[in-house]
N, C-alpha and C positions, 0 to 999 in steps of 0.2 A: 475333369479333376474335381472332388470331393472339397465341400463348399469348406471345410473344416482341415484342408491339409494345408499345411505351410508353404508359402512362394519360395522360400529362402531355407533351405535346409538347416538341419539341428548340425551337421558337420561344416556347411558353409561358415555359418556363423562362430563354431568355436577355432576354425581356424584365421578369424579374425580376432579372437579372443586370445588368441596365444600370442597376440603382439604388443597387448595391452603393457605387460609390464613395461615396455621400452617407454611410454608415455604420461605425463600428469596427468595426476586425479581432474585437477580443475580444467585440461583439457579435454577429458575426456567427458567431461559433465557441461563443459560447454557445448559442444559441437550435437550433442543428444538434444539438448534443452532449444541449439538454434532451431531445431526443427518440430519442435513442440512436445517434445517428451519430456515426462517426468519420470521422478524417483517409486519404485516398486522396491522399500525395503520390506515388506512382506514375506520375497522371497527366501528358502533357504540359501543360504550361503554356499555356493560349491567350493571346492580347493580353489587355491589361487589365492594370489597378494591381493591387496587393498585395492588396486587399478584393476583386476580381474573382475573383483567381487564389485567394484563400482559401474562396471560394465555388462552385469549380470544385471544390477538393479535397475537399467536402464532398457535393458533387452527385453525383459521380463512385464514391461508397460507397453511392449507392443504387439499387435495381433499380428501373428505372422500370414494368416490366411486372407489379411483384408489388403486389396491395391491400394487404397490410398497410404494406409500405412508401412507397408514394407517401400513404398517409394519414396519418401521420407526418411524410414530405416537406412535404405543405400546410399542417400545421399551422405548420410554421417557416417556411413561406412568408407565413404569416397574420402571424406574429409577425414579420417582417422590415417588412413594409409598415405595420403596425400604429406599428412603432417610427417608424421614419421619416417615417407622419403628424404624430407626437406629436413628432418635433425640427421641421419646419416650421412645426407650431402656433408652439412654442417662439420662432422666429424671427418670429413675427408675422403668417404665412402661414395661409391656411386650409384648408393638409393638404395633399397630396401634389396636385400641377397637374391639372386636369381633364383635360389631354392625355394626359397619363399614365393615368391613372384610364381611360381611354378604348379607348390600347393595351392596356392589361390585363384589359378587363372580353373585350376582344374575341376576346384569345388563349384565356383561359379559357371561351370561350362555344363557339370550336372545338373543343375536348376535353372540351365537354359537362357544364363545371361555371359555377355563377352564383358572380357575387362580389360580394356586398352591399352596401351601405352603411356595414356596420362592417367591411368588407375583411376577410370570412369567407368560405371558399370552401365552395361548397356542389355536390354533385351536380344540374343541372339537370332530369334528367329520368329516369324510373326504363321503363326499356322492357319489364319481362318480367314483374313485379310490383306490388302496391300497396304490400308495404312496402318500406323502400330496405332495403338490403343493406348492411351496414357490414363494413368491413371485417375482418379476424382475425389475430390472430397466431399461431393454430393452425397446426403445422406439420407433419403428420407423412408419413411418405413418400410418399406418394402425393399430397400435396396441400395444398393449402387443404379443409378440412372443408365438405361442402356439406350432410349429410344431417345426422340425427337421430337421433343413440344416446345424448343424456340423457335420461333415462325423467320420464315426467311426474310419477311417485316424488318422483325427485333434485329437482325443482325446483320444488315446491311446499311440498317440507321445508325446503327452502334457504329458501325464499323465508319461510316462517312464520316461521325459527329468525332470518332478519335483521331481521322482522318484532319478535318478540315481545325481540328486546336491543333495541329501538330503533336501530339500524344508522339512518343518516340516509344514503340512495344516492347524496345528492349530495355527499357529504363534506362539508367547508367551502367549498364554492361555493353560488351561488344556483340552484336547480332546474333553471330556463332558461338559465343558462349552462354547466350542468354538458351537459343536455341539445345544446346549441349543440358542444357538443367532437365527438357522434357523427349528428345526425340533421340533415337542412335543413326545421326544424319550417314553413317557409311552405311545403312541397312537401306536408306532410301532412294529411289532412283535419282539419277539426274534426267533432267530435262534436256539437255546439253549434251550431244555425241561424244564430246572432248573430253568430258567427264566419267568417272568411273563411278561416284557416286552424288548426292545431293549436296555434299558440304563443298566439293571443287566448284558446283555448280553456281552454288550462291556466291562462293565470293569471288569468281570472275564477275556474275554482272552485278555484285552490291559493292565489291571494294576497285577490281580491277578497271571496268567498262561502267559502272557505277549507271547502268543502262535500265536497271529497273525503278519505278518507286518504292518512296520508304513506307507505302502502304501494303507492297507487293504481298505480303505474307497472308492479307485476308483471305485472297481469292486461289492462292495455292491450292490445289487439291491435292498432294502431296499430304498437307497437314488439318487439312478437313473440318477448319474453321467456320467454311461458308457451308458446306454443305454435308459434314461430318454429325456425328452425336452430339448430344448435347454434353456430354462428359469432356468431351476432348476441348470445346470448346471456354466451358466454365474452367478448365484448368489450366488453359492459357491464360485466363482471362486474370484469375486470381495470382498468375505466378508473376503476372506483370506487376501484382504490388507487392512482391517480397521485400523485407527490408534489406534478403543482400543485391536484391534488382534494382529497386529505387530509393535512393537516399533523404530525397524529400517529404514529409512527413506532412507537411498541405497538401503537396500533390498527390499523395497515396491516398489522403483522404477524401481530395476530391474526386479522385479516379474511383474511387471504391464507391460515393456516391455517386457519380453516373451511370458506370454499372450495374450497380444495382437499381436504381430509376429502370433501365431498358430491361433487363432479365426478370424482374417483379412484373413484367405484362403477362410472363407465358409460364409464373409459379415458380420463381425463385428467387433467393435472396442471397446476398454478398455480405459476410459477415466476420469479424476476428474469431480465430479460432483457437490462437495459441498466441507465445509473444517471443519475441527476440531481446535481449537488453532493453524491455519496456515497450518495444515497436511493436507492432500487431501484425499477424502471420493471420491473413483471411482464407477464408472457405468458402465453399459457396451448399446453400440448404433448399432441399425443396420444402416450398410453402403448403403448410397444412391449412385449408380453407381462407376465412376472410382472417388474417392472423394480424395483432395489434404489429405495429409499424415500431413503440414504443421504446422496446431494445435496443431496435436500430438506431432510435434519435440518440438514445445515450449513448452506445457505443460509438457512435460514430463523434458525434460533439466530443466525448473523453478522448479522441485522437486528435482531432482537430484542437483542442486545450495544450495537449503536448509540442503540437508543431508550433501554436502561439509562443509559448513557452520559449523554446529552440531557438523560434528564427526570430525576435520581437524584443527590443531595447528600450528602455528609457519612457517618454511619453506614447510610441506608437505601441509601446505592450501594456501599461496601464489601459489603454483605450482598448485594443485586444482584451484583455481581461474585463472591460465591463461588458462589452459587446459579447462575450464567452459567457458571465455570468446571468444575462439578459436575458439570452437562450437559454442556460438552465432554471430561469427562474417559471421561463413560461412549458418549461418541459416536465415541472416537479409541479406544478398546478394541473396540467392534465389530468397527469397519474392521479392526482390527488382527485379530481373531479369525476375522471373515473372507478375511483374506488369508493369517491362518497354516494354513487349512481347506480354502484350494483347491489345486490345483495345476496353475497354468499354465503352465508350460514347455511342455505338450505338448500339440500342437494349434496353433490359429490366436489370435491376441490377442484379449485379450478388449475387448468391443464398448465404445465412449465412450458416454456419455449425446447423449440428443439427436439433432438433425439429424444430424450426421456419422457415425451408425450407419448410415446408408444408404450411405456413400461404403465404410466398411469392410465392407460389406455385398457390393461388388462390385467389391473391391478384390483385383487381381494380379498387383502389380510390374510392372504393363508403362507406361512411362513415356510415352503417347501418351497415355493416357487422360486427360491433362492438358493442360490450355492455359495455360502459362505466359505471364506477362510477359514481356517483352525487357529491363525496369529494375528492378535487385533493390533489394529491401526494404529488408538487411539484409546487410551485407557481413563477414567473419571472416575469422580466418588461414587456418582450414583448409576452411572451408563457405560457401556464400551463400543468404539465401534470399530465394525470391521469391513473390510472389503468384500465383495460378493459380487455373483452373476444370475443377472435374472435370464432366469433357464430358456423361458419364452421368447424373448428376442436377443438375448448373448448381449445383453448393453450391460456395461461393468458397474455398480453404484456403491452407494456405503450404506448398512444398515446400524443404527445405534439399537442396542439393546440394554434392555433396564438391568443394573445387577442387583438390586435390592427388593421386594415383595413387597417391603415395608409403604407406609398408605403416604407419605411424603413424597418419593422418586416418584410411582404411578400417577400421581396429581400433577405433578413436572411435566411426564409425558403425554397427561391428556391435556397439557395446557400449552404445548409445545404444535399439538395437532389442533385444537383450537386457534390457533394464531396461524395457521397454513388458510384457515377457511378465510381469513379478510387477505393475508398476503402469499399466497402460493402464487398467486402471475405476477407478481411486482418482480421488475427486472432486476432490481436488488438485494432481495430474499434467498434465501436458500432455501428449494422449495421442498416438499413432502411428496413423494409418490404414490406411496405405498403405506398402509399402516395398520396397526390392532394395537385397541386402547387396551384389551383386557389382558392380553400376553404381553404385553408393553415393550412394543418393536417400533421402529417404525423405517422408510427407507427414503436417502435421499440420493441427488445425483455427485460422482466422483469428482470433487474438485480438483482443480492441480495445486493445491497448497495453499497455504493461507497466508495472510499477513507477513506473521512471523519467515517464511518459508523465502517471501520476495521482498525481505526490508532492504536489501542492494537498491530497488526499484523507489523504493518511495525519499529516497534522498532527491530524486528530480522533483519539484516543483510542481510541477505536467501533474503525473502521475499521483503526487500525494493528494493534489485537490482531484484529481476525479476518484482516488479511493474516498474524500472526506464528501464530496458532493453524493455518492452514491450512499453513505452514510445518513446524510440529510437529509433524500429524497424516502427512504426505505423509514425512516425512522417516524418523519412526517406524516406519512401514512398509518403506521401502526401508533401514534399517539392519536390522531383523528381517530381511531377506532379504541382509541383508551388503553392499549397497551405499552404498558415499561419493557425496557430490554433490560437495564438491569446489571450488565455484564460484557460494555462494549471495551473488548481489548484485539491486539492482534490477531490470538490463536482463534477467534468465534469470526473472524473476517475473512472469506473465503474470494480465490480465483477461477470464476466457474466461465468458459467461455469468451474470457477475454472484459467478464467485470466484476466488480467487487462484489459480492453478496455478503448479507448479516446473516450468520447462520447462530447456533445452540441457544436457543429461547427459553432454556430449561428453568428459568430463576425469574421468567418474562411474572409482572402484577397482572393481575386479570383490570379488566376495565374496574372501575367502582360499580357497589354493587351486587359483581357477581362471583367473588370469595366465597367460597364453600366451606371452610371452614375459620375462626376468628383466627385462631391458636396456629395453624399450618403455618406460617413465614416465619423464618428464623427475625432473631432481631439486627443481624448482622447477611448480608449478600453481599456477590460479587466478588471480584478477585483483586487483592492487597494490592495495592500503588496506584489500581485504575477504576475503582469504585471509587466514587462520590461519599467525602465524611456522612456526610446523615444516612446512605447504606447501613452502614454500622451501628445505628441508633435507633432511628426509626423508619425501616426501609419499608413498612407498606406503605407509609407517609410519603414517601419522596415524589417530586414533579418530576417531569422532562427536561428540568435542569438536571439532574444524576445523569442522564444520558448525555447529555451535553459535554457534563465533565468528561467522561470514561472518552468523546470526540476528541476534546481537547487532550488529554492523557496520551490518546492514541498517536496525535501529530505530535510532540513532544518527545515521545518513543522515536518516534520513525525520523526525525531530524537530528539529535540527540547522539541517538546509537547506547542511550543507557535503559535499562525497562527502571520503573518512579517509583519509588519507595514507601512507605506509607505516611503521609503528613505530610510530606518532606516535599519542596518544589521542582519542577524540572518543565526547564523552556530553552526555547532554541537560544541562536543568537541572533544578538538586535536585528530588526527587522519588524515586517508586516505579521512573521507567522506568530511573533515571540505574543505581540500586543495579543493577538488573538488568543495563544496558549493561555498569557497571564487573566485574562477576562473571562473565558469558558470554564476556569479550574480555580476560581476563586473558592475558598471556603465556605463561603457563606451562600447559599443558591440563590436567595433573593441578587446577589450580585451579578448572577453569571446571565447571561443571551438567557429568556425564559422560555422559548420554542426554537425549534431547530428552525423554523423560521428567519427569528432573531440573528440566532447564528451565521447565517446564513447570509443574510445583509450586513452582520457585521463583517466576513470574509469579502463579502464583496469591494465593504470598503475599503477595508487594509490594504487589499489587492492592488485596486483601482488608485486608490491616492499614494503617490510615492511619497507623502509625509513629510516632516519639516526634519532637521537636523535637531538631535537630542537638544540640544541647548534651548532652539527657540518652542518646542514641545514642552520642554519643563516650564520653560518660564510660563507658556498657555494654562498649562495644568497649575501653576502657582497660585496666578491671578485667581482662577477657578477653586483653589481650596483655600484664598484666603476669604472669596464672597461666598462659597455654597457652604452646603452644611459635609457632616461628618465623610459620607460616600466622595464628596471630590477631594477631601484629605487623603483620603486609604488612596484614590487613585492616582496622585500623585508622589504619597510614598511606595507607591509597589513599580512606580517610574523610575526614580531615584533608585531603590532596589536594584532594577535588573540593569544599571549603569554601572557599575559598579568602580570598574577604570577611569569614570570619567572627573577630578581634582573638583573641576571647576562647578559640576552641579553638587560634590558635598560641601564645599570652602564657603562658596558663595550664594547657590540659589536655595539647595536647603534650608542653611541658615535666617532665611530670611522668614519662612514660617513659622508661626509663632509656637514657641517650643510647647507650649501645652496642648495644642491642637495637633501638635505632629506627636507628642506622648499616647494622645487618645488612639489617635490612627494606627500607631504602633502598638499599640495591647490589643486591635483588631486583627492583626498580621503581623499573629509571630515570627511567621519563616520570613515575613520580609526585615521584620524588626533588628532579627539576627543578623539577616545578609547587611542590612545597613550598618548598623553599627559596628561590624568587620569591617566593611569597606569605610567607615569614617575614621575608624581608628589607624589603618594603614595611611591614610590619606596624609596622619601628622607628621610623615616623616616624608613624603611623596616627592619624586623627584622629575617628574612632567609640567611642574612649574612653582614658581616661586611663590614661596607665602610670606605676607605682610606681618609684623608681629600686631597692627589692629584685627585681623584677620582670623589669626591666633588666638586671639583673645575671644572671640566673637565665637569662634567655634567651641573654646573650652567651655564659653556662660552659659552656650544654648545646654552644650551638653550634660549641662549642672541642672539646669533647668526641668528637662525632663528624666534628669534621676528622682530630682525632687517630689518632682509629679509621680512618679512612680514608686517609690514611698509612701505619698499618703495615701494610695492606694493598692497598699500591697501587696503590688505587682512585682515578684519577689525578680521574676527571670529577665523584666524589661530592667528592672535597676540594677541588676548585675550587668549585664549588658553595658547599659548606661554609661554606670559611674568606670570599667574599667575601660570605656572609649574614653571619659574626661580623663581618667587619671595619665591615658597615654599622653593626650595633649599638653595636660600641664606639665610631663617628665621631659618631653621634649621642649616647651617653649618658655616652661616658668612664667607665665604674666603676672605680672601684681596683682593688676585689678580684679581676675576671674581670683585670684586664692582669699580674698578678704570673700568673695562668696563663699567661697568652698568652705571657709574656716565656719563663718556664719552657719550657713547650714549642717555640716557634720556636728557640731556644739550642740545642735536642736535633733538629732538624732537617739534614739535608744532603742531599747528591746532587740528585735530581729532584725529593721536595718538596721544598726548598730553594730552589730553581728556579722553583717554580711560585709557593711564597710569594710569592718575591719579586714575581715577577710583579703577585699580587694588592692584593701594600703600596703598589706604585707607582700602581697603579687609586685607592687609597685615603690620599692622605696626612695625613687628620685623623690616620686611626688608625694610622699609622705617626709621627707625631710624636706622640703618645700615648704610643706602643712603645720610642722612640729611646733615652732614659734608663735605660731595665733591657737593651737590647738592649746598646749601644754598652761596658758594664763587661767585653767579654770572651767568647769560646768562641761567639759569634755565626759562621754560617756568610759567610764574603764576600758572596756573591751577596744576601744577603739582607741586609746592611748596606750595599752599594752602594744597594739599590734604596730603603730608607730615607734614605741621602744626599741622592740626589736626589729623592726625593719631598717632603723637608722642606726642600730647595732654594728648590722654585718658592714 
């Protein structure tokens, strides 16, 4: 068969496509994606509903000519028809029409697969072997793995060492079903005269006479683990950590690390290859020479973080999390000691992981070597990219192309391929394959989506700190070498392989120094709600704080479920992540973690410390802005701030700092000044607990106090603010004592406060007829007794 003809015919599969309408979109996108497909809207649309054409764009991302991939394909083919039996049960029907059942059996019998009775697809007929040949996700350049370079060493230590932990191969499934995911056990013999094929065989002696061990299945030569290909046996190996095989997500990752410990003797590696609801769907890769280990640390610790996560309460997951963050700290120092130890400027980039080592392998700016699309992907101001196949080895990638000539975009792109030569092997990059500064192309590898694409995924905990840890490590890197990103939001965060990568550097500062031109930087980068304010002002200027924001911005998004507006605040709720959001995304950069470093340990800590209850935290931060200077004020009101419901820290601990020092803090943090003074004003009427009328009082004076203060510094938005928080208190509580202030001060008012007062009496005329009688004795500004007139009018 012709390396290039399809396993599965173009007629098999549309008459699985003709069943689609009976089924949801979101089921039908599910069941593709369990198996690690993505979205190909690239395609043209053929006829058909919405469920047709969402099943076209799923089809259309797989190779039909490759095993590992059409084996994958069937299984979601298994599970589409399986579903749709079980909704016509549902309707009363006795499964899917025998007509149908008919067309289907027929298509699949011309492409030389049987389909059973549980509409399971099975290979019908094995032509060149007795055992069947399963498929593999081995990929390495040259191929699918056909021979035998695990030594019979490797796999009979494996095999004892899963042996003697009790390893159970079938995970949490049942033997014969686990068995049903890779083998068509009626095609195989029985061992067993009694039996007509292999499947009676086993569960007479595994369920009935329960006469074999549970390790029986090593040495079967039936299934040719012990002394089969090495294909057959890495895809047993891997199917054992499926997450619809194994449910534990420690144990998949310790499993995955042992395995791959034993198969990295004889050139391979066990690695995620795609994901389930967040869980990791492995492969297994052959190793290209002495290849860094580095990938694997992360990838694997990002799984092992998630089972933390999962399985891990109270004190024994604080400890889990520092013990998680410990290890990433000594994994982000390698990388890091690695990259300060090489020197890649000179030469060719250094190679990506994986498959696309072969593309760069025989990559040389000449842009034919590509077969592009005609419909791009992704469209930008200055770039667009599109889908394409590099001709030479059929590995699918994305090539961005410049759309402008003009001498800004092309400085972009050569500053975009400049920053590939210090991070093209960082496992968290998004690396460059292929490129020409002077046609201004360049080619990277096919993500499966970005950010944006799996924000479902980053509401787990697990998952958002290993997107934000691979963040920190990539970023780390590239400010040791002096580069900004510039522009860290969802859509430039890619899913390549099973981890996060930084990809479009296009807006990235070159280190100091080596600006090429003064005039080239806009004075405004990055993208509105996730850029850092000084972006906007003085963006060659900006530190490694702007990136830090655009982190913080990012987890904020992703907890949230809102994209941040510009200026404007956006944090989760209460909790470890919020303190972190509020600190990384401060306004001012001098405030925020000043190396991703910083960051870094500050996540650790939030993590690791389950923190005190609001109450005794404020009172801490209290102490702390009534001794330190200005910084422990602002960080105590942006505490109070993100409280908002809670009575007793505006009634009582607020109140207790001294109203001019909490006015300064507040003309520092507008958006927090807002949020507070909303939540104090609601607070007057509050019905979660009792207020005292000294209380009352206490809260109207402070509130006078820094109207006052804000006045003589006319701070026009903090005193509007202000005064219609006081004016609420005094409409609701009347105290004497705060209105002989009030009267005092408004008398000592004019010009534009005076103005604005008035403005606000006339909003409020309880407490302006409250006011009226110490106002109206004299030395009262006009504007502010007109506007008491008529407020005490109506």
């Amino acid at each position: 068969m012709a390396d290039d003809r399809p396993l599965v015919s173009r007629t098999t599969r549309n008459a699985v496509r003709r069943l689609m309408s009976n089924l949801f979109v979101g089921a039908i996108e599910e069941y593709w994606e369990n198996e690690g497909f993505a979205r190909n809207d690239s395609v043209t649309p053929r006829a058909g509903g919405v469920r047709q054409q969402t099943f076209d764009a799923y089809e259309a991302s797989a190779n039909w000519s490759d095993e590992a991939h059409v084996r994958r394909a069937l299984r979601v083919f298994e599970s589409l028809l399986r579903r749709l039996d079980r909704e016509n049960r549902k309707l009363g029907a006795d499964g899917l029409e025998r007509s149908v059942l008919e067309e289907l059996r027929e298509a699949f019998h011309r492409d030389g697969y049987r389909l059973d009775g549980e509409l399971r697809v099975h290979l019908r007929h094995l032509p060149q072997h007795e055992v069947p040949q399963v498929s593999t996700p081995v990929t390495p350049a040259g191929g699918v793995v056909g021979g035998r370079r695990i030594t019979q060493v490797t796999r009979q230590r494996l095999f004892s060492r899963l042996t003697a932990e009790a390893v159970k191969w079938f995970g949490d499934l049942d033997e014969i079903d686990f068995l049903r995911r890779l083998y068509d056990l009626a095609a195989l013999p029985s061992e067993d005269p009694r039996f007509p094929d292999a499947e009676g065989d086993i569960v007479q002696h595994r369920y009935n006479n329960y006469d074999w061990d549970d390790s029986w299945i090593y040495q079967d030569k039936r299934f040719g683990l012990s002394q089969g290909r090495d294909g057959e046996l890495l895809t047993f190996l891997v199917e054992m950590l499926h997450p619809e095989v194994r449910y534990d997500d420690a144990e998949v990752v310790r499993l995955a690390g042992l395995i791959d410990e034993a198969v990295r003797r004889d050139g391979y590696t066990i690695e995620p290859i795609a994901s389930v609801s967040g869980h990791p769907i492995y492969g297994a890769r052959q190793l290209a020479g002495a290849e860094s280990e580095s990938a694997d640390i992360q990838s694997h610790r990002r799984h092992a973080a998630a089972a933390l996560f999962d399985g891990l309460q109270g004190p024994a997951r604080a400890d889990a999390t520092s013990d998680m963050w410990a290890a990433s700290t000594d994994a982000a120092d390698a990388i890091s000691e690695r990259a300060a130890g090489e020197d890649t400027r000179a030469g060719e980039l250094p190679a990506p992981p994986g498959e696309y080592s072969a593309v760069q392998a025989v990559a040389r700016g000449v842009r034919k070597d590509y077969a592009m699309d005609r419909v791009r992907m992704k469209e930008g101001g200055q770039a667009d990219i599109f889908a394409a196949t590099h001709k030479a080895t059929g590995i699918q990638v994305a090539l961005k192309r410049r759309r402008s000539q003009r001498d800004t975009p092309a400085a972009r792109m050569r500053r975009e391929i400049d920053v590939a030569e210090d991070l093209n092997a960082h496992p968290h990059y998004m690396p460059i394959l292929d490129a020409n500064r002077a046609e201004g192309w360049l080619v990277m590898p096919m993500a499966q989506g970005t950010a944006d694409d799996h924000r479902h995924l980053l509401q787990e905990p697990a998952e958002l700190l290993a997107l934000v840890d691979a963040m920190i490590e990539v970023l780390h890197t590239a400010h040791t070498h002096g580069w900004l990103h510039r522009d860290v939001k969802p859509s430039n965060i890619l899913l390549l392989g099973g981890c996060w990568r930084l990809g479009d550097w296009g807006v990235v500062r070159r280190p100091r120094g080596q600006t090429t031109k003064a005039d080239r930087t806009r004075t405004e980068v990055g993208t509105e709600g996730f850029a850092a304010p000084e972006l906007s002002v003085a963006a060659h200027e900006a530190s490694a704080a702007a990136d830090i924001y655009g982190i913080g911005r990012v987890i904020a998004w992703a907890l949230t479920g809102r994209n941040p507006e510009l200026n404007e605040p956006l944090r989760p709720a209460p909790g470890p992540w919020r303190n972190i959001v509020r600190k990384a995304t401060a306004r001012d950069p001098l405030h925020r973690p000043q190396t991703v470093a910083d960051l870094r340990d500050l996540i650790r800590q939030e993590l690791a410390d389950p923190g005190l209850p609001p109450r005794q935290e404020a009172e801490r931060l209290l102490d702390a802005a009534v001794e330190g200077g200005p910084q422990a004020a602002e960080t105590f009101i942006s505490f109070i701030a993100d409280h908002p419901e809670d009575g007793d820290l505006y009634i009582d601990t607020l109140t207790r700092l001294i109203p001019e020092r909490a006015a300064s803090a507040l003309l520092a943090l507008p958006n927090d000044a807002a949020r507070l003074l909303e939540a104090m004003s609601n607070h007057a009427s509050t019905r979660t607990r009792r207020i005292h009328y000294a209380e009352a009082d206490k809260a109207t004076l402070w509130l006078q106090r820094v109207s006052a203060f804000a006045a003589a510094e006319s701070a026009w938005d903090l005193l509007d603010e202000a005064a219609r928080a006081m004016c609420t208190w005094d409409s609701t509580w009347n105290q004497y004592r705060a209105q002989d202030h009030m009267v005092t001060w408004l008398r000592s008012l004019e010009g534009e406060s005076a103005l604005l007062l008035a403005a606000v009496l006339q909003e409020h005329p309880r407490c302006a007829e409250h006011l009226a009688g110490g106002l109206h004795q004299g030395g009262t500004d006009r504007q502010i007794l007109n506007a008491v007139r008529q407020a005490t009018s109506k």
